[in-house]
N, C-alpha and C positions, 0 to 999 in steps of 0.2 A: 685759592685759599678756601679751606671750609669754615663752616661754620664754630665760633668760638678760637677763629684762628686771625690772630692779627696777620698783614704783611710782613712784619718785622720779624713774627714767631716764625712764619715758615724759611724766612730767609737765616735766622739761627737755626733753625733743624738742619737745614741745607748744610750749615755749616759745620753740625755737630757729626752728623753723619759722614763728615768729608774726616774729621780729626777722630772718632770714636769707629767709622764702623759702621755697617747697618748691621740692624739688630742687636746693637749695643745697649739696649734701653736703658738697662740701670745704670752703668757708667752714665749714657748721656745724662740721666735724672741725679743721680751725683753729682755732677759737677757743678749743678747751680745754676746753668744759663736759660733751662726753659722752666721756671717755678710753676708748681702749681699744676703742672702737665701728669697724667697718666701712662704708663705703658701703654696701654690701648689707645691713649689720645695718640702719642708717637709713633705709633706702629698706623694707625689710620693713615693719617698725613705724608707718614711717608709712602704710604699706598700710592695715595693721590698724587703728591711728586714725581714718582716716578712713573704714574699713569699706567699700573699693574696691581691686580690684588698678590698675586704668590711672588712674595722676595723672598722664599726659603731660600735659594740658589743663591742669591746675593748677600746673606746673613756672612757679617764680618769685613768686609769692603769699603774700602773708601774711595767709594767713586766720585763721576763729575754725573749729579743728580739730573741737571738741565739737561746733558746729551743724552744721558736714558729716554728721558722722556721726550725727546723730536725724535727717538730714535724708535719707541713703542710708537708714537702718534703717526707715521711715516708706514707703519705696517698697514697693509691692506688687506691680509690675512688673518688678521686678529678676530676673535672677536670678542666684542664688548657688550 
């Protein structure tokens, strides 16, 4: 979790991203569940989440967040 990010906020993004979409920003900041959040707050985090800066490729999916990320952290190829 980063900074200015409660535990409960990242596991509602997790959430919103699984019902909206990644890259859904506005829907997700519409509906009310993360107040107070920026597009750039959201779009950060979910960086982080997913443990990748470019989710162009993923914009509009409703994946399972946690598997991405053992599944980036797993690469040995990467780099970071």
């Amino acid at each position: 979790t980063a900074p200015g990010w409660k535990p409960e906020e990242s596991i509602t993004l997790k959430l919103a991203l699984c019902k909206y979409g990644i890259g859904k920003w506005v829907e997700i900041q519409a509906s009310g569940v993360l107040p107070g959040k920026v597009i750039q707050q959201l779009n950060g985090q979910t960086q982080r989440l997913l443990g990748q800066q470019s989710i162009g490729a993923l914009t509009g999916l409703s994946l399972d967040i946690d598997k991405i990320r053992a599944d980036n952290n797993a690469k040995t190829d990467a780099l970071r």
